[in-house]
N, C-alpha and C positions, 0 to 999 in steps of 0.2 A: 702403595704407589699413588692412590688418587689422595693421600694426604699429602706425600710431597708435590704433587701438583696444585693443591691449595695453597702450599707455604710459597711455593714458587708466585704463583699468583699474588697474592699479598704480597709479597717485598717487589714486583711488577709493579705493583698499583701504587706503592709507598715512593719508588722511584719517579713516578708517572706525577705522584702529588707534589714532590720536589721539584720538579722542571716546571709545575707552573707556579711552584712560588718563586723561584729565579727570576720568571719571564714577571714576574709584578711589579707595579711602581712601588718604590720606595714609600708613599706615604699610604699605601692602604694595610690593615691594622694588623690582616696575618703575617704581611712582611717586616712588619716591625716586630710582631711577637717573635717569628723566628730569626729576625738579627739581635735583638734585646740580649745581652748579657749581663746577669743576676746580679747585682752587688756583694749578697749577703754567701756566706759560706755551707757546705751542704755538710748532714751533720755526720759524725764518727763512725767508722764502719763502711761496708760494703757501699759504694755508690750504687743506684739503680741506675739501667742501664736507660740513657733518654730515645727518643724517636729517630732524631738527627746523628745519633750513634751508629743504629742498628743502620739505620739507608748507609749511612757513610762504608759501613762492614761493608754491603753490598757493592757501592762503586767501587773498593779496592776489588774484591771478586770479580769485579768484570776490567779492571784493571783500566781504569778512566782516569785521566790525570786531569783534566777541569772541567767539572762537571757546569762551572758558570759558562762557557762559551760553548758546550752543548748544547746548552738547555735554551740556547736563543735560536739555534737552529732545528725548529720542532721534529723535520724529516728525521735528523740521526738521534733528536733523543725519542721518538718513536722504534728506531730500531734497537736503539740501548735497552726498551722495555721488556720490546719480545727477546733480546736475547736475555733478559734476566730470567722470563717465564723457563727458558728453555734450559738454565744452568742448573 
């Protein structure tokens, strides 16, 4: 039990880092790392699975359909967090 309340937490807190990179300007440097899409091809075999994946699983589970116009209003993505703690 107190492990899946750790995993809960962490993907809380992965959520939680999400909405404030939404809420960032455009030019400061972690918002461009995570709008950056790669040129180059990723190589043969099983993909690893990225960061922006795993949150993304999450939002489906809580069945959020835009996660960019939540995350401007901090109150309900505050409560998207703790209802992630609580799934």
């Amino acid at each position: 039990m107190k492990r899946k309340n750790m995993i809960n937490f962490i993907r809380a807190q992965g959520l939680s880092w999400l909405g404030h990179i939404e809420r960032m300007q455009g030019t400061r440097m972690v918002k461009a790392i995570y709008c950056w899409k790669p040129i180059s091809r990723r190589p043969i075999g099983r993909p690893k699975t990225r960061w922006v994946e795993d949150v993304g699983k999450d939002i489906q589970k809580l069945k959020v359909s835009n996660l960019k116009t939540l995350a401007q209003n901090r109150g309900r993505q505050r409560e998207l967090v703790e209802k992630a703690k609580t799934l």
